[in-house]
C-alpha positions in Angstrom: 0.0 0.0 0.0 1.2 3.5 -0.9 1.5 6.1 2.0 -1.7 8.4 1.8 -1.2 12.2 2.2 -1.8 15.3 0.0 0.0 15.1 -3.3 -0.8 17.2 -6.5 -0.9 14.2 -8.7 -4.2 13.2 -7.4 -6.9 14.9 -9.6 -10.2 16.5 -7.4 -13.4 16.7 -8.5 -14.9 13.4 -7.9 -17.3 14.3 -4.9 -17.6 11.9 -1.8 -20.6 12.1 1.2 -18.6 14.0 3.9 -20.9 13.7 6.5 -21.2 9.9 6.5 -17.4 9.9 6.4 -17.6 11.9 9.5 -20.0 10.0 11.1 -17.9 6.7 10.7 -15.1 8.4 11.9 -16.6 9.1 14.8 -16.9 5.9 15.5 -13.4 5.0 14.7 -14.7 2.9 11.9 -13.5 1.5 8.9 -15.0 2.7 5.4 -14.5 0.8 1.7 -15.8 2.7 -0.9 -16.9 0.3 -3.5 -15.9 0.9 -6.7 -18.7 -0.8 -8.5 -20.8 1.6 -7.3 -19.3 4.4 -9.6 -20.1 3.8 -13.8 -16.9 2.2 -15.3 -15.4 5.4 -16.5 -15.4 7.0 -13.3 -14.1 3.9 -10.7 -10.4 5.3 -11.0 -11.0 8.8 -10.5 -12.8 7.1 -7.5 -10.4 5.8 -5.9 -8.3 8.6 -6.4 -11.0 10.3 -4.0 -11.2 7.3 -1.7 -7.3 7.6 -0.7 -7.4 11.5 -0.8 -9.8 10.7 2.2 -7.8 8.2 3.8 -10.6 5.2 2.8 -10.5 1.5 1.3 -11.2 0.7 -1.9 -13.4 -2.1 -2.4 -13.3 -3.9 -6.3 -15.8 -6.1 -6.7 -15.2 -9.4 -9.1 -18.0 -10.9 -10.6 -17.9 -14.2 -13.4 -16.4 -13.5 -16.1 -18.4 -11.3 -18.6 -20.3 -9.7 -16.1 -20.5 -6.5 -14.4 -18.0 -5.7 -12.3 -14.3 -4.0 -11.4 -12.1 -5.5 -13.8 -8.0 -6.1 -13.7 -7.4 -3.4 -15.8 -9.0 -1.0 -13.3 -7.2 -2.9 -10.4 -4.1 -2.3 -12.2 -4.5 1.3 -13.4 -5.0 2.0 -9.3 -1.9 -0.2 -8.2 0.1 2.0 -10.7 -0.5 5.4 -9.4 -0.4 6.7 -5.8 -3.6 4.9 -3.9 -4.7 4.1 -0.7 -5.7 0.7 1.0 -7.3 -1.9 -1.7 -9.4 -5.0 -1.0 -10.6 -6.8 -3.6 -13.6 -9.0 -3.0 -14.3 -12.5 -5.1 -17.9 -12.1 -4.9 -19.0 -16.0 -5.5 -18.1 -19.2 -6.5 -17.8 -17.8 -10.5 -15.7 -15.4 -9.9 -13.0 -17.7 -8.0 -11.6 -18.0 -11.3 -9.8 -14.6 -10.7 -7.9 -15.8 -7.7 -4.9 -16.9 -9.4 -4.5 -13.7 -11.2 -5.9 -11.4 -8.2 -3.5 -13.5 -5.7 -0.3 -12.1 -7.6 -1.0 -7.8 -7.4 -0.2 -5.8 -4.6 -3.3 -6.0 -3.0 -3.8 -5.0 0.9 -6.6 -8.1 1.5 -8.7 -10.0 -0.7 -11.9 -11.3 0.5 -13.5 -14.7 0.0 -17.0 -16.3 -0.5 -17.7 -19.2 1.5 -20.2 -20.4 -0.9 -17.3 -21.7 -3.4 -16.3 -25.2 -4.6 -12.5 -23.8 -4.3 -10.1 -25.0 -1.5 -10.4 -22.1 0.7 -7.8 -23.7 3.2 -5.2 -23.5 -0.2 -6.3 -20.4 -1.4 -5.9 -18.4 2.3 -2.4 -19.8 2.8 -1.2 -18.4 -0.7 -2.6 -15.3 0.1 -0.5 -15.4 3.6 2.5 -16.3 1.6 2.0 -13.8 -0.6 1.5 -10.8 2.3 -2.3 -10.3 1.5 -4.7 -10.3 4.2 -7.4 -13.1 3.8 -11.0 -12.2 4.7 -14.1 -14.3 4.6 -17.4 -13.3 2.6 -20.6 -15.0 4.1 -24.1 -14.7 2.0 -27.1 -13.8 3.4 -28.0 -17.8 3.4 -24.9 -19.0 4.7 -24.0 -19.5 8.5 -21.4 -18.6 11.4 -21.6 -22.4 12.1 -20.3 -23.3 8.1 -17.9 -21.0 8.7 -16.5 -22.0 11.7 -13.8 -24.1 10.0 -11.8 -20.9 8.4 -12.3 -18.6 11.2 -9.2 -19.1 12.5 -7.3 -18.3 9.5 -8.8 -15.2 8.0 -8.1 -11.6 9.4 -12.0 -11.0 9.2 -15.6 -11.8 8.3 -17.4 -9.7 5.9 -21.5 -10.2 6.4 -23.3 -9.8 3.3 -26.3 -8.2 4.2 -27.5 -8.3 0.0 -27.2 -11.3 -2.2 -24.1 -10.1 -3.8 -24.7 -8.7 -7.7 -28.3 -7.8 -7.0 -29.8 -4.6 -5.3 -32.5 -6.5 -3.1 -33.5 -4.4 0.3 -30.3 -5.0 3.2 -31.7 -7.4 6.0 -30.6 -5.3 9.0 -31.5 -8.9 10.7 -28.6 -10.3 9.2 -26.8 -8.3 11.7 -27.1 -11.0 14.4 -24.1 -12.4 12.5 -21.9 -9.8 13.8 -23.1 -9.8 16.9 -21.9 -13.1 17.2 -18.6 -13.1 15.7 -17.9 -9.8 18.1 -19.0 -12.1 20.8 -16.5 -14.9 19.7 -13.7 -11.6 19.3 -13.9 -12.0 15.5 -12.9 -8.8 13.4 -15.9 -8.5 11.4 -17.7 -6.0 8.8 -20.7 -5.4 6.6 -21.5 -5.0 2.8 -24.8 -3.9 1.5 -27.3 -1.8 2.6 -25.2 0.9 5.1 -26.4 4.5 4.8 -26.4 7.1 7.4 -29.2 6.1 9.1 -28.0 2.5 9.3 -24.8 2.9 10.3 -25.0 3.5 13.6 -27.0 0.2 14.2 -24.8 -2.0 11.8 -21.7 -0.4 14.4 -23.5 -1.0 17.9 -23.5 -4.7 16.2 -19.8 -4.8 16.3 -18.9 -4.2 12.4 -15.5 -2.0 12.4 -15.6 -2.6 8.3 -18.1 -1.3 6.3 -18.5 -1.0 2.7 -20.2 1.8 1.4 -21.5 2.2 -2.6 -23.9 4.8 -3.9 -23.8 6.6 -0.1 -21.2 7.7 -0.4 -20.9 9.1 -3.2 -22.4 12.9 -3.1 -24.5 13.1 -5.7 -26.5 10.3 -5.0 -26.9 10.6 -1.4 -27.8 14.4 -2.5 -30.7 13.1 -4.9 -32.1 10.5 -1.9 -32.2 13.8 0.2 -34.2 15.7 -2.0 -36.7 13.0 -2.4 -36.8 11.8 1.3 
């Protein structure tokens, strides 16, 4: 990871939610802007916002063919000055981009339990190659089927939205984290946090969350206008 500070190289003008920044920072809380959230075009200048502001990036890998953050972008931000950057294998399809996502300079890459790969493999390569391993659980899938990795991986990430799809975040979903805080787990959420969320989805003991269309201004701007 590159050291974050001000530098003139980094272009402005791609507008971030300040306030919900704030209000995780308060909290001493972790945000991941996700990348997929921006149009294609516009994910690097992006993530030259998200390390300007001292945030994750989060590059979400679909199958192949699909929507999604593709190498090209991941490589285009490893070249220039960026911040931290997890990139997260979103489900069993997109395992196919381990291999190639296993050998860039990432900070962590996240997992899906609900994968036919060898997870045990594929989270010691990634600790012999200096990238943190974190766990991806589904809406549908369990603390108990994950209890054989959660000694290996630096965290859990709860889905709280089937990933790919833009269903309604099952703030119920939450009693996840509650019980991986309970069992001292490092945990976080995907899907569904907002400002109005947040501070439940923190008093459940996520410390990771990742934020899309939130966070970026001029969406949270339009949901203010019609709210």
């Amino acid at each position: 990871m590159n050291a974050l500070g001000s530098s003139p190289s980094l272009p402005s003008g791609f507008p971030l939610d300040e306030p919900i920044i704030q209000l995780a920072r308060a909290g001493n809380i972790c945000l991941g802007g996700s990348l997929y959230a921006a149009p294609a075009h516009e994910r690097l200048a992006m993530a030259d916002a998200l390390t300007r502001a001292h945030l994750w990036a989060h590059a979400d890998f679909f199958a192949p063919g699909a929507e999604g953050v593709d190498l090209a972008t991941v490589d285009a931000i490893l070249a220039r000055e960026h911040g931290a950057l997890d990139a997260h294998l979103l489900d069993n399809d997109a395992f196919v981009w381990f291999d190639r996502l296993a050998t860039r300079a990432l900070d962590r890459l996240t997992l899906p339990l609900e994968t036919d790969a060898d997870l045990h493999g594929a989270i010691a390569t990634l600790r012999h190659r200096g990238i943190s391993p974190w766990l991806a659980l589904a809406p549908q899938s369990t603390i108990a089927e994950a209890e054989p990795f959660l000694e290996s991986v630096d965290g859990v990430l709860v889905m709280l939205i089937a990933p790919g799809t833009k269903d309604a975040a099952s703030l119920s979903l939450l009693d996840k984290n509650r019980a991986l805080r309970a069992r001292g787990v490092t945990n976080g959420v995907d899907g569904g946090v907002t400002a109005e969320t947040l501070p439940r989805i923190v008093q459940a003991g996520a410390s990771y969350l990742v934020i899309g269309r939130s966070l970026l201004a001029q969406f949270s701007h339009q949901q203010e206008e019609i709210s």
